[in-house]
DRENTORKOL-3810 file (N, C-alpha, C; in nm, 4 decimals):
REM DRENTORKOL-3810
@n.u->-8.8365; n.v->1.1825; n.w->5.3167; ca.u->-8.6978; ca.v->1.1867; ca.w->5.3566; c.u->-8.6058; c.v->1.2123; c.w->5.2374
@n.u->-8.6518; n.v->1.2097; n.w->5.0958; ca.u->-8.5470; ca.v->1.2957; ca.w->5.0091; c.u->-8.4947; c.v->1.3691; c.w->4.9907
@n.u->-8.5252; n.v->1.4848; n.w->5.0797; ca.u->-8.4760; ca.v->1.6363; ca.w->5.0337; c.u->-8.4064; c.v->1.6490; c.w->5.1939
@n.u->-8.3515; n.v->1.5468; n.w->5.2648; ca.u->-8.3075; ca.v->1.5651; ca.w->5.4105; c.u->-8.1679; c.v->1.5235; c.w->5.3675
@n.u->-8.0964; n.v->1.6184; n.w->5.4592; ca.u->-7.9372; ca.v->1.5829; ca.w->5.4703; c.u->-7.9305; c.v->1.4484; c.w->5.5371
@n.u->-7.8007; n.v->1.3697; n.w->5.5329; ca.u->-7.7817; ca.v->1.2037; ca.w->5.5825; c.u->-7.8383; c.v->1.2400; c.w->5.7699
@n.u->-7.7656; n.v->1.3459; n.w->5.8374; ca.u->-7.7830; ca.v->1.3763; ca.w->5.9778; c.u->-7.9323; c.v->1.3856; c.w->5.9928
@n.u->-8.0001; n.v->1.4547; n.w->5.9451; ca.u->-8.1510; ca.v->1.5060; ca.w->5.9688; c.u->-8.2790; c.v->1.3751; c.w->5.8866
@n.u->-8.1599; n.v->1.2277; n.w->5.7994; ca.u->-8.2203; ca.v->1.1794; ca.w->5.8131; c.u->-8.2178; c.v->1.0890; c.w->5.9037
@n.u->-8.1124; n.v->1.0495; n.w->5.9886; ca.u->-8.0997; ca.v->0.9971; ca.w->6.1037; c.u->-8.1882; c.v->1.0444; c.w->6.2075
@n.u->-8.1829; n.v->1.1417; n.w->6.2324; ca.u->-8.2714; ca.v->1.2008; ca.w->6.3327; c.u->-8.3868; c.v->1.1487; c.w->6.2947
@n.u->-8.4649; n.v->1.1868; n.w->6.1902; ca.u->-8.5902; ca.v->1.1657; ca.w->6.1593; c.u->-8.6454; c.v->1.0318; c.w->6.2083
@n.u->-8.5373; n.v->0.9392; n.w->6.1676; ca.u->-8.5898; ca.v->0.7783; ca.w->6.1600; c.u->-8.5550; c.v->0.7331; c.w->6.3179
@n.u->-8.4648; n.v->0.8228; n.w->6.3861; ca.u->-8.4832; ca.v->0.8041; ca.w->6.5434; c.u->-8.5926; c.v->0.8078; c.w->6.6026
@n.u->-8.6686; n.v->0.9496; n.w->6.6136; ca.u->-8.7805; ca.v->1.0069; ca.w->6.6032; c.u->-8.8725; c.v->0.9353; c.w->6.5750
@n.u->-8.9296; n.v->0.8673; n.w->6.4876; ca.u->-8.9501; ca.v->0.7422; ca.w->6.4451; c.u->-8.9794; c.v->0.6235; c.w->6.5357
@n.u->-8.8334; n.v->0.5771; n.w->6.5116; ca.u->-8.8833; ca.v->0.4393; ca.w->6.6091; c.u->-8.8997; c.v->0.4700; c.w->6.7527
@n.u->-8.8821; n.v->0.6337; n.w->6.8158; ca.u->-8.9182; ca.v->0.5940; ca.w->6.9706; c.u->-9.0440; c.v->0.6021; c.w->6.9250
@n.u->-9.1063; n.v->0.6893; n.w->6.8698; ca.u->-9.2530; ca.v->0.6682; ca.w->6.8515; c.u->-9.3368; c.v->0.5519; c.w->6.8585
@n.u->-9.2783; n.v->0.4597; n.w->6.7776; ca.u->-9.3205; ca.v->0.2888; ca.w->6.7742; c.u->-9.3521; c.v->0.2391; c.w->6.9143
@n.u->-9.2905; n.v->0.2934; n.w->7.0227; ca.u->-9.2753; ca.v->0.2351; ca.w->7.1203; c.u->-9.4145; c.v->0.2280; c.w->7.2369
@n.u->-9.4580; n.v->0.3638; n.w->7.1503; ca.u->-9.6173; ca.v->0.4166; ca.w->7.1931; c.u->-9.7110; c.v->0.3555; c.w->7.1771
@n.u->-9.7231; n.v->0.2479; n.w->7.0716; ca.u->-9.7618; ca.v->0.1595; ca.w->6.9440; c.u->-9.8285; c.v->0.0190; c.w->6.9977
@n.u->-9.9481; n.v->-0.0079; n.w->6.9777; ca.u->-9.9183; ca.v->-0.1845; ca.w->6.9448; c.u->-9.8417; c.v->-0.2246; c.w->6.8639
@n.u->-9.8090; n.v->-0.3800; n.w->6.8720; ca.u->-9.7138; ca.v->-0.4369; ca.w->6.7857; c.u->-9.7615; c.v->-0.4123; c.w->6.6452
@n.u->-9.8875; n.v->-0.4408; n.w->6.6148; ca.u->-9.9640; ca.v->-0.4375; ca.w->6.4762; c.u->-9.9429; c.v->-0.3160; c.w->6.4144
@n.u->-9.9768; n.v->-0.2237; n.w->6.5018; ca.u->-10.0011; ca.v->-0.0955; ca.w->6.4729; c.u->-9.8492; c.v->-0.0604; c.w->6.4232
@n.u->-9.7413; n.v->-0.0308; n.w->6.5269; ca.u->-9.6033; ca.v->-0.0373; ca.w->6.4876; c.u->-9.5805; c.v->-0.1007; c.w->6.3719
@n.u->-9.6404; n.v->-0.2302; n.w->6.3017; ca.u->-9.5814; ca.v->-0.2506; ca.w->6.2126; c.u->-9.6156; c.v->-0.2165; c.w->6.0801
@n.u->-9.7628; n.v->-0.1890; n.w->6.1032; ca.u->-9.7946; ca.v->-0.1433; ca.w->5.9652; c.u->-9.7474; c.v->0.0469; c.w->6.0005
@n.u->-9.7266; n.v->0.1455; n.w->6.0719; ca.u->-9.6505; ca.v->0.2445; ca.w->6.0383; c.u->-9.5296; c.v->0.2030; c.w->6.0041
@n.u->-9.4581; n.v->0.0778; n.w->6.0152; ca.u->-9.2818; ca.v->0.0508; ca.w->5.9349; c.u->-9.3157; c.v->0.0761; c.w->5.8012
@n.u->-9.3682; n.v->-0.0404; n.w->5.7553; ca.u->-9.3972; ca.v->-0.0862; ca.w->5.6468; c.u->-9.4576; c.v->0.0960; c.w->5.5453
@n.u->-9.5429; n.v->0.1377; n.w->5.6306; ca.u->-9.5543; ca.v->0.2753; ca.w->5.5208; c.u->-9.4259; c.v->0.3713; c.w->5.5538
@n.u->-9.3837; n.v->0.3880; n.w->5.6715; ca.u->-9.2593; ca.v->0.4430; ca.w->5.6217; c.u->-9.1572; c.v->0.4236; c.w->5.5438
@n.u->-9.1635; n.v->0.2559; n.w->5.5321; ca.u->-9.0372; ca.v->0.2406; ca.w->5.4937; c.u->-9.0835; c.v->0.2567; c.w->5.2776
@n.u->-9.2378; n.v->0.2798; n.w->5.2615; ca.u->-9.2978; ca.v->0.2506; ca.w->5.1401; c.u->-9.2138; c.v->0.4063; c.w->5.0593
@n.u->-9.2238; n.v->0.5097; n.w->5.1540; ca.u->-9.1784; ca.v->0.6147; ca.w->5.0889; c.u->-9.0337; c.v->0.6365; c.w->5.0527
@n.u->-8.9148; n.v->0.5311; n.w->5.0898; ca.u->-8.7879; ca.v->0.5926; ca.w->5.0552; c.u->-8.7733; c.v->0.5633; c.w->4.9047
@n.u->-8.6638; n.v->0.6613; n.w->4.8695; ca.u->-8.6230; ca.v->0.6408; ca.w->4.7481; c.u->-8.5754; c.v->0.4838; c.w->4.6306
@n.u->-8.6640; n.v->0.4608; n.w->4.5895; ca.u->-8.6216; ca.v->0.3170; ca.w->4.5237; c.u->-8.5605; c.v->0.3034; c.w->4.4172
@n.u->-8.4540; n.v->0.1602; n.w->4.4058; ca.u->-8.3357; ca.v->0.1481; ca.w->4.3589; c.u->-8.3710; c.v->0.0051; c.w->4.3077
@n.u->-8.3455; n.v->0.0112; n.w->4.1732; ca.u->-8.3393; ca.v->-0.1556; ca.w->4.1479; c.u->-8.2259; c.v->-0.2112; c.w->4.2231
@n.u->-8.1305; n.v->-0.2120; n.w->4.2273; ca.u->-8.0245; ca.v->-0.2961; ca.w->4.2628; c.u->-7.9493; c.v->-0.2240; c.w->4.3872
@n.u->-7.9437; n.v->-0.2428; n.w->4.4892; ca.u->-7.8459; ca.v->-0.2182; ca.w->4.6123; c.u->-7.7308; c.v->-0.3029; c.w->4.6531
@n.u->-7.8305; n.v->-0.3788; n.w->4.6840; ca.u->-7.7650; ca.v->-0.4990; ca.w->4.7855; c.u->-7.7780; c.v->-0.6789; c.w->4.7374
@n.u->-7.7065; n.v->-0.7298; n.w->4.6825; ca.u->-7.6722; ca.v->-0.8487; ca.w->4.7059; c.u->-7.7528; c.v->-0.9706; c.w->4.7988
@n.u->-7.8050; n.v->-1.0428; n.w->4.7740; ca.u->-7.8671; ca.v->-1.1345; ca.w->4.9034; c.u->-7.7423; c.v->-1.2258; c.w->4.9832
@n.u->-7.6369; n.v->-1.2114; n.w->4.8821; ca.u->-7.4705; ca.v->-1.2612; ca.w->4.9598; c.u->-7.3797; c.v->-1.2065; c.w->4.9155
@n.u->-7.2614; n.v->-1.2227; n.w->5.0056; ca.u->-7.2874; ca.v->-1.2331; ca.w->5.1711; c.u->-7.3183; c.v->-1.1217; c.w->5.2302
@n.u->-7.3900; n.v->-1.1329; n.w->5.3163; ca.u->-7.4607; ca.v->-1.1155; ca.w->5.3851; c.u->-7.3599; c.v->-1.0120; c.w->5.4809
@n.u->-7.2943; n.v->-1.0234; n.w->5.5662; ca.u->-7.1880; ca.v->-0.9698; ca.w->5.6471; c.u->-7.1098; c.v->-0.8178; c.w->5.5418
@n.u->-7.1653; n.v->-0.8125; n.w->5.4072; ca.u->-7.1466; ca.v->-0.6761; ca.w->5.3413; c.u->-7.2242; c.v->-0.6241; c.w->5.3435
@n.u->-7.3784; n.v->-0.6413; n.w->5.4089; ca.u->-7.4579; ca.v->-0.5224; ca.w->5.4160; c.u->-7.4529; c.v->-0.4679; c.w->5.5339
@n.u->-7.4765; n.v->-0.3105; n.w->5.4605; ca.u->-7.5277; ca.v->-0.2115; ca.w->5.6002; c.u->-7.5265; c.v->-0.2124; c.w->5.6859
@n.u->-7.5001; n.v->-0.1860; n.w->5.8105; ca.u->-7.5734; ca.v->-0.1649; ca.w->5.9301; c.u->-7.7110; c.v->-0.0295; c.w->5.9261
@n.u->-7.7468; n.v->-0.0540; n.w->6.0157; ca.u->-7.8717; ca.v->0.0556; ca.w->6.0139; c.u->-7.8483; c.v->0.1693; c.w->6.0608
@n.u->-7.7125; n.v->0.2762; n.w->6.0531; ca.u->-7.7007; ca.v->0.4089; ca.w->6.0336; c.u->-7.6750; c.v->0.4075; c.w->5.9259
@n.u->-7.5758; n.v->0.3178; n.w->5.8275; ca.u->-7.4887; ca.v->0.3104; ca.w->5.7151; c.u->-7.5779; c.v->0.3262; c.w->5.6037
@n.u->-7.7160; n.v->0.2106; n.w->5.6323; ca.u->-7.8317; ca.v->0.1983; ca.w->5.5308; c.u->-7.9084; c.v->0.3460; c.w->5.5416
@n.u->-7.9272; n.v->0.4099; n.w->5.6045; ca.u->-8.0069; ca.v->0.5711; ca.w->5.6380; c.u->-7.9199; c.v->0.6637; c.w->5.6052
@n.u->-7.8455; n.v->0.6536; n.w->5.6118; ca.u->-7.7059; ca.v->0.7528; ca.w->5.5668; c.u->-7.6751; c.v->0.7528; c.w->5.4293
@n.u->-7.6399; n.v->0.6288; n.w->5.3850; ca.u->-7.6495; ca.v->0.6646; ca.w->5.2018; c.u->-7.7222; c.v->0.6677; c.w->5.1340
@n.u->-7.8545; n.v->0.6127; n.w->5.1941; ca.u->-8.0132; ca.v->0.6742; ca.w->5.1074; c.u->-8.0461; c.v->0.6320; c.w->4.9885
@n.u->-7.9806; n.v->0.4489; n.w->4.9710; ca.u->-8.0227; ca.v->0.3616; ca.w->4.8604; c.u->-8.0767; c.v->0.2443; c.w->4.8750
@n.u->-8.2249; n.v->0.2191; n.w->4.8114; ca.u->-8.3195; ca.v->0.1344; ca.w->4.9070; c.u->-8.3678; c.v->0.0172; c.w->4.7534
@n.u->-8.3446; n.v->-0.0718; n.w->4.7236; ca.u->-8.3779; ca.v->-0.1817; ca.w->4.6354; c.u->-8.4571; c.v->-0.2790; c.w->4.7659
@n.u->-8.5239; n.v->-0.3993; n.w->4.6791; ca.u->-8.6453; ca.v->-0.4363; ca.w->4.7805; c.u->-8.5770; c.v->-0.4645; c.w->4.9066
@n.u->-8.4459; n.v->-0.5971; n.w->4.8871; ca.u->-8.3754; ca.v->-0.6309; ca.w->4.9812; c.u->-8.3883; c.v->-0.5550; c.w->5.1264
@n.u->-8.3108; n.v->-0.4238; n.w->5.0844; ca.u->-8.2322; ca.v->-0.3000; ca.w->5.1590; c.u->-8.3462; c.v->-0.2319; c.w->5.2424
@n.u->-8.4392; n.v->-0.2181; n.w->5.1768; ca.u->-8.5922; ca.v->-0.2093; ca.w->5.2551; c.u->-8.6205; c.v->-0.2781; c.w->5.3235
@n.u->-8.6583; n.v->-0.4273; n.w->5.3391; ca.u->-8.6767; ca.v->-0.4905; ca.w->5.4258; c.u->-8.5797; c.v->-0.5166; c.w->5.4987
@n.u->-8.4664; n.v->-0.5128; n.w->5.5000; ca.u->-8.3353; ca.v->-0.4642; ca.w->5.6030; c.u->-8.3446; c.v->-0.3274; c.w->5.6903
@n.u->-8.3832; n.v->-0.2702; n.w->5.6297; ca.u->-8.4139; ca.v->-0.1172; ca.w->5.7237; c.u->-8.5493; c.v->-0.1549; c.w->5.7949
@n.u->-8.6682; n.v->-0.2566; n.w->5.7222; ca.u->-8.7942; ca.v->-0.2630; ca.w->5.8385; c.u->-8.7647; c.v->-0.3328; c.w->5.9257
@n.u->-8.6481; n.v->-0.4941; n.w->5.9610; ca.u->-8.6082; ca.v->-0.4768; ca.w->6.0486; c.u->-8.5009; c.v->-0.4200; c.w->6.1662
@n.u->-8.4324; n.v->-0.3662; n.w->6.0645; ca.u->-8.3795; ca.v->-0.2515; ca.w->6.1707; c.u->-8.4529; c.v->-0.1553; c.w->6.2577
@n.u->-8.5821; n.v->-0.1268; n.w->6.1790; ca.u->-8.6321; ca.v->-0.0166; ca.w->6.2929; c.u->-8.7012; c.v->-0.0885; c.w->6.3922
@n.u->-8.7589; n.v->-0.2172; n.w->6.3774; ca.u->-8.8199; ca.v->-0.2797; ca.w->6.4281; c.u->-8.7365; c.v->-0.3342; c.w->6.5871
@n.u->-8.6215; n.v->-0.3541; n.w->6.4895; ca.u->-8.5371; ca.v->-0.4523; ca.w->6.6424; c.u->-8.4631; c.v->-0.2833; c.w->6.7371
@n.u->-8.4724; n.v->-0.2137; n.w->6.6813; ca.u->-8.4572; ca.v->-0.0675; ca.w->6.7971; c.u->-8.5549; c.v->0.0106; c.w->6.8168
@n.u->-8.7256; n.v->-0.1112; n.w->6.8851; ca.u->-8.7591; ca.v->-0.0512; ca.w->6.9535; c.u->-8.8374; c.v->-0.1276; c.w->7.0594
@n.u->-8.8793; n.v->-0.1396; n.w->7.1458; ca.u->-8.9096; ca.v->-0.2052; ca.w->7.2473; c.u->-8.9839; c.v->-0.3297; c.w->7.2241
@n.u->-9.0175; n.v->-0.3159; n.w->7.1285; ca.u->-9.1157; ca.v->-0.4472; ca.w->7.0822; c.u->-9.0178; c.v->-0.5924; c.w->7.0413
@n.u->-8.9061; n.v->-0.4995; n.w->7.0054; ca.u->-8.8305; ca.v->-0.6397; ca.w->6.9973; c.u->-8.7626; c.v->-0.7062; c.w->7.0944
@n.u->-8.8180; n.v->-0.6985; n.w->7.2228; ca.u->-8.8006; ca.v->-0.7683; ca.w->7.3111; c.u->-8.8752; c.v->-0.8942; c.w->7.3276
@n.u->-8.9817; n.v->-0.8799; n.w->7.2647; ca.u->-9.1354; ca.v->-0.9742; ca.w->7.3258; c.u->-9.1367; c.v->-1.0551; c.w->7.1431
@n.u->-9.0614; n.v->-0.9927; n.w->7.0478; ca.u->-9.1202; ca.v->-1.0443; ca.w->6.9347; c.u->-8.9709; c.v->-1.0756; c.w->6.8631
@n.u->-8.9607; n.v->-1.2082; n.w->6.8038; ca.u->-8.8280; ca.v->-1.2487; ca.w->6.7096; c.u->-8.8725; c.v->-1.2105; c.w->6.5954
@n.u->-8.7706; n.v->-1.1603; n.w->6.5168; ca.u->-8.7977; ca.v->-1.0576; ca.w->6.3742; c.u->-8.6574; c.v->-1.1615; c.w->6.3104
@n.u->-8.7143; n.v->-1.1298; n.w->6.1351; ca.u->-8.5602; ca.v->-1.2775; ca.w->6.1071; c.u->-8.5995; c.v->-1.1324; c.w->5.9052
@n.u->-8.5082; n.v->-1.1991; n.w->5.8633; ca.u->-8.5265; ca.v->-1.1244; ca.w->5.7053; c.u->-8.5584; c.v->-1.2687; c.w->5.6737
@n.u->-8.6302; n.v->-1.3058; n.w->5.5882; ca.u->-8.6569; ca.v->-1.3942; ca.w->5.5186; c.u->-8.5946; c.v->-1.4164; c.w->5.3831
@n.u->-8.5749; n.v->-1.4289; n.w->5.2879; ca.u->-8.5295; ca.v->-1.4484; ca.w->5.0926; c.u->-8.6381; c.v->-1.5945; c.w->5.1141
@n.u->-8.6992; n.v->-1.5398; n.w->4.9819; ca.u->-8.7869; ca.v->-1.6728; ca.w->4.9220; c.u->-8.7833; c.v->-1.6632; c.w->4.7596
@n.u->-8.7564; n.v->-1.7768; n.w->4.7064; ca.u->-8.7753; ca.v->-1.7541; ca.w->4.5581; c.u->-8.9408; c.v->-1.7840; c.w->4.5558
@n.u->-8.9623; n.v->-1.6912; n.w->4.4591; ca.u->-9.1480; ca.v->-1.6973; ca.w->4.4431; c.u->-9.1081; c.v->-1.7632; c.w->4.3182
@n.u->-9.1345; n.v->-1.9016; n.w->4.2759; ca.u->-9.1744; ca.v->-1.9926; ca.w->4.1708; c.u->-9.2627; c.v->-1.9632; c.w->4.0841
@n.u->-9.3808; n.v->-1.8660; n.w->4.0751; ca.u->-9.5048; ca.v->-1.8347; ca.w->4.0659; c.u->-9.4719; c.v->-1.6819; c.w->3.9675
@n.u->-9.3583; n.v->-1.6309; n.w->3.9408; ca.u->-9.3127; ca.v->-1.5396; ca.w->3.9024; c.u->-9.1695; c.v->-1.5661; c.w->3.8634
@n.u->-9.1083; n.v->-1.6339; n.w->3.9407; ca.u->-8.9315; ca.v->-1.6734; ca.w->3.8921; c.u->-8.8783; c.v->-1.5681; c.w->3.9746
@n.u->-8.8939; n.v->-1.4728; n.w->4.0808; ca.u->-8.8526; ca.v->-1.3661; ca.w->4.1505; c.u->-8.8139; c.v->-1.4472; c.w->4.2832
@n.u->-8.7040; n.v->-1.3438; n.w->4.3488; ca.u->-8.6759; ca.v->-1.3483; ca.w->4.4801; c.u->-8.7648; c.v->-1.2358; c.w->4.5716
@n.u->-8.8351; n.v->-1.3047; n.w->4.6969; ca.u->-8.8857; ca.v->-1.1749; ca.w->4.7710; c.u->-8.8351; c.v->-1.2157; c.w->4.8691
@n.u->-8.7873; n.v->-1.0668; n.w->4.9103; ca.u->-8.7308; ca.v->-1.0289; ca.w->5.0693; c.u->-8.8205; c.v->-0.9537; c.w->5.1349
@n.u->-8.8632; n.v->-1.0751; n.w->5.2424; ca.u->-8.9258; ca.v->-1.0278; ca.w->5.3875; c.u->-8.9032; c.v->-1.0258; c.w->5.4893
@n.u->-8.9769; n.v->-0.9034; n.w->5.5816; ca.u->-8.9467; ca.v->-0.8753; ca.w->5.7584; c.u->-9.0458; c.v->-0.9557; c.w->5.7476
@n.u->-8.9996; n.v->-1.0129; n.w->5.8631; ca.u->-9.1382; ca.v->-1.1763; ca.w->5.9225; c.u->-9.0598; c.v->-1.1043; c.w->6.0563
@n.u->-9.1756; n.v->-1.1309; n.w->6.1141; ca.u->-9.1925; ca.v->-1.1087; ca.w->6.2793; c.u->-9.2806; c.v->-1.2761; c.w->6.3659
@n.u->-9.2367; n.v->-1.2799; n.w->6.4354; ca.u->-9.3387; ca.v->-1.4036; ca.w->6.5242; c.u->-9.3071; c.v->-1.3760; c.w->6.6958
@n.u->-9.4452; n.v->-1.3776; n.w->6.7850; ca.u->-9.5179; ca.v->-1.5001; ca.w->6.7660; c.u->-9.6443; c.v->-1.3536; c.w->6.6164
@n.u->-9.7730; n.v->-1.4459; n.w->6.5826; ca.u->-9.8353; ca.v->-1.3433; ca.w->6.5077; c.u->-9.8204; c.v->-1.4085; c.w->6.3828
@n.u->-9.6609; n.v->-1.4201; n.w->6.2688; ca.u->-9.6720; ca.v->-1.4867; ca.w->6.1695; c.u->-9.6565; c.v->-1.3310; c.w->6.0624
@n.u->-9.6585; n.v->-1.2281; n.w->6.0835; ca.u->-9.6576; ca.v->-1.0939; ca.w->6.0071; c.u->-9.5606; c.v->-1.1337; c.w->5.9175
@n.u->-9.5776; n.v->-1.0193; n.w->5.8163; ca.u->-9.4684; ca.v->-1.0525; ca.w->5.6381; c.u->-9.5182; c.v->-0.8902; c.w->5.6181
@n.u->-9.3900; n.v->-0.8675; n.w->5.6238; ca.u->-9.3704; ca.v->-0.6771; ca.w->5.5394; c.u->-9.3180; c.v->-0.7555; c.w->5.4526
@n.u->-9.3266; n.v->-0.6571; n.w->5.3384; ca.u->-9.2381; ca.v->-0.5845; ca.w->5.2128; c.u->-9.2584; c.v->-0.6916; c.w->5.0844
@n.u->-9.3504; n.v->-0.8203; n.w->5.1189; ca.u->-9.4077; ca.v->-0.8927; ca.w->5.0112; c.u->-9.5126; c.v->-0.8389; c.w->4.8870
@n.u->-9.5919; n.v->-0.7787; n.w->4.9807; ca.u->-9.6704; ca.v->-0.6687; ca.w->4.9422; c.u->-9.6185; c.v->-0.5213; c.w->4.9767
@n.u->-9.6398; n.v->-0.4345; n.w->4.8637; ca.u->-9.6597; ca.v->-0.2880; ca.w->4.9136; c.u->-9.6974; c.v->-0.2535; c.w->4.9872
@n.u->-9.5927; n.v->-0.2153; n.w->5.0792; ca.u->-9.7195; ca.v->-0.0877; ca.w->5.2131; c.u->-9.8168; c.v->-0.1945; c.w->5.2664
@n.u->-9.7982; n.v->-0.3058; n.w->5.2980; ca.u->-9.8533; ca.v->-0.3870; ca.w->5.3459; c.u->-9.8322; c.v->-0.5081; c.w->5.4485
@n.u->-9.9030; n.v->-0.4979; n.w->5.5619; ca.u->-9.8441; ca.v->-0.5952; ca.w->5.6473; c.u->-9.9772; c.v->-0.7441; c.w->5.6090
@n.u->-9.8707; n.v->-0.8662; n.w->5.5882; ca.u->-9.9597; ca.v->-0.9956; ca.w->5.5646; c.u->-9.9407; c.v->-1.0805; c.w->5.6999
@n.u->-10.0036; n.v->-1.1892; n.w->5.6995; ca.u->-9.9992; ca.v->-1.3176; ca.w->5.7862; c.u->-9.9422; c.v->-1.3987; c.w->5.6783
@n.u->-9.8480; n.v->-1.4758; n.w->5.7116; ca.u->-9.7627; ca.v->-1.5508; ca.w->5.7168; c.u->-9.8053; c.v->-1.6693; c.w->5.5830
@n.u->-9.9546; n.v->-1.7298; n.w->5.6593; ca.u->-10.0140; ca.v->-1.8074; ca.w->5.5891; c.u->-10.0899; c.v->-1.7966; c.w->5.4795
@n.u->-10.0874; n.v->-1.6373; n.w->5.4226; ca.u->-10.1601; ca.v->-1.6124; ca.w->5.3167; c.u->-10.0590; c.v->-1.6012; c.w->5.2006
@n.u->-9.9367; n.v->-1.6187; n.w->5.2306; ca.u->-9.8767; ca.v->-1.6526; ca.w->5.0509; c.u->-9.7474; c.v->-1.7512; c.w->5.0747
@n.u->-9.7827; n.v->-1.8883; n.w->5.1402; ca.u->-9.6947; ca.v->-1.9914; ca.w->5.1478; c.u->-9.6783; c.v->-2.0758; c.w->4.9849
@n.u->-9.7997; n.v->-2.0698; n.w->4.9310; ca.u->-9.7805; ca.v->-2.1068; ca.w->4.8000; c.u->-9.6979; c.v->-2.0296; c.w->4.6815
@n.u->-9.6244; n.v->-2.1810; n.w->4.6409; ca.u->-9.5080; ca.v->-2.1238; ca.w->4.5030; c.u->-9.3772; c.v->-2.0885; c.w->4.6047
@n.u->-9.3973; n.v->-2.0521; n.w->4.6841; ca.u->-9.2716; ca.v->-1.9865; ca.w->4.7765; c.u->-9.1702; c.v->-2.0886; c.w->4.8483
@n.u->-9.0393; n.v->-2.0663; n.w->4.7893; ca.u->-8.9705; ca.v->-2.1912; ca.w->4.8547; c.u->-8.8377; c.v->-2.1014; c.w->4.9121
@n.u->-8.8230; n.v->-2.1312; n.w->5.0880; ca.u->-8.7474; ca.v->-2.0351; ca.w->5.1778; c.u->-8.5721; c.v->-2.0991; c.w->5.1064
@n.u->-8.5165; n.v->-1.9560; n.w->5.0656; ca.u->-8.3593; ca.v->-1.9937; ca.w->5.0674; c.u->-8.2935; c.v->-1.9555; c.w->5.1672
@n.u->-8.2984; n.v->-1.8199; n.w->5.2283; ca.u->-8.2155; ca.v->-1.8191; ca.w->5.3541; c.u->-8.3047; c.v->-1.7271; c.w->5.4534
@n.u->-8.2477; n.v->-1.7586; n.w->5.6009; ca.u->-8.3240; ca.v->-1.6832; ca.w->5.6824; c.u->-8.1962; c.v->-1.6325; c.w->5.7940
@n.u->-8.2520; n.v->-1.5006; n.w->5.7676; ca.u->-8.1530; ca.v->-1.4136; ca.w->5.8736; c.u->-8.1970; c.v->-1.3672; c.w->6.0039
@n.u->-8.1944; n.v->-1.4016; n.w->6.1399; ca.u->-8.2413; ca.v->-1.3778; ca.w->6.2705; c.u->-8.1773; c.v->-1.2285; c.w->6.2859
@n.u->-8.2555; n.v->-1.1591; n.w->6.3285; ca.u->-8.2015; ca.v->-1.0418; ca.w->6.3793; c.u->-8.1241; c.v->-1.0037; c.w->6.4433
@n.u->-8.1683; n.v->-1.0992; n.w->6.5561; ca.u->-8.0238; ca.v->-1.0397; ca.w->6.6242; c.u->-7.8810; c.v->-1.0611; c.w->6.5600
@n.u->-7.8801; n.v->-1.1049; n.w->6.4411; ca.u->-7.7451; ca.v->-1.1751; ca.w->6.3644; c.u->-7.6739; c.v->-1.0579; c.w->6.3047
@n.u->-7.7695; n.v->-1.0211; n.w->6.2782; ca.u->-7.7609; ca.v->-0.8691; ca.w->6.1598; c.u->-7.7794; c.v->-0.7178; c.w->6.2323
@n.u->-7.8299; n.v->-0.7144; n.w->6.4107; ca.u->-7.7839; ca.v->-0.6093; ca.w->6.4156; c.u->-7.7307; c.v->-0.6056; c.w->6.5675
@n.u->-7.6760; n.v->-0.5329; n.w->6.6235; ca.u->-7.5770; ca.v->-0.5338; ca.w->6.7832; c.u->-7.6486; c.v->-0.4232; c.w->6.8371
@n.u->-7.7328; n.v->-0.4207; n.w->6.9205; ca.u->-7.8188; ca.v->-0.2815; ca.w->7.0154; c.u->-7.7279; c.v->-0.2289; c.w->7.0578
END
């Protein structure tokens, strides 16, 4: 999606999530997670506060600047516009990892327990990196986006 105008990348990522819809949940999520592995990366975007200054999910596809945060903001954006997020609560997570001194921002999905964007291009269970990790804020989806 680098060499696409803001319109044709909208389209694209439309295109996109109806596709998901074709999808198991699993399946859907690990194609997020690699789509979302290829956008252009940015150390710094977005702020973890407040919260009510980020993006919406044309705004975030449209200016085409992705730091970890802003990524896992766009995996659940695509996630909650598409049918699956009917049956499944999706939240952004912030955790300080103790174990490094870092903040990681994750799409957590439940029921299941899934974690994008902790790992690269990788979808985890929930229970495989609770250690060192202490939750600072959690954002429900539906908070952060209006269908």
């Amino acid at each position: 999606m680098l060499d696409l105008t803001p319109q044709q990348r909208l389209a694209e990522w439309k295109k996109f999530r109806l596709s998901l819809d074709k999808n198991k949940p699993e399946t859907a999520l690990k194609k997020i997670s690699n789509f979302w592995s290829r956008v252009p990366y940015v150390d710094h975007y977005l702020d973890r506060l407040p919260q009510n200054k980020w993006p919406g999910p044309w705004e975030l596809l449209y200016n085409n600047h992705y730091c970890d945060l802003s990524r896992a903001l766009g995996m659940l954006y695509t996630w909650q516009l598409t049918k699956h997020a009917e049956k499944y609560n999706a939240e952004l997570r912030i955790y300080h990892n103790h174990c490094v001194n870092e903040q990681a921002n994750c799409f957590c999905i439940n029921p299941g327990g899934y974690v994008l964007n902790l790992e690269f291009n990788t979808v985890l269970k929930k229970h495989s990196f609770n250690r060192g990790f202490e939750l600072i804020h959690t954002y429900p989806a539906n908070k952060l986006i209006e269908k």
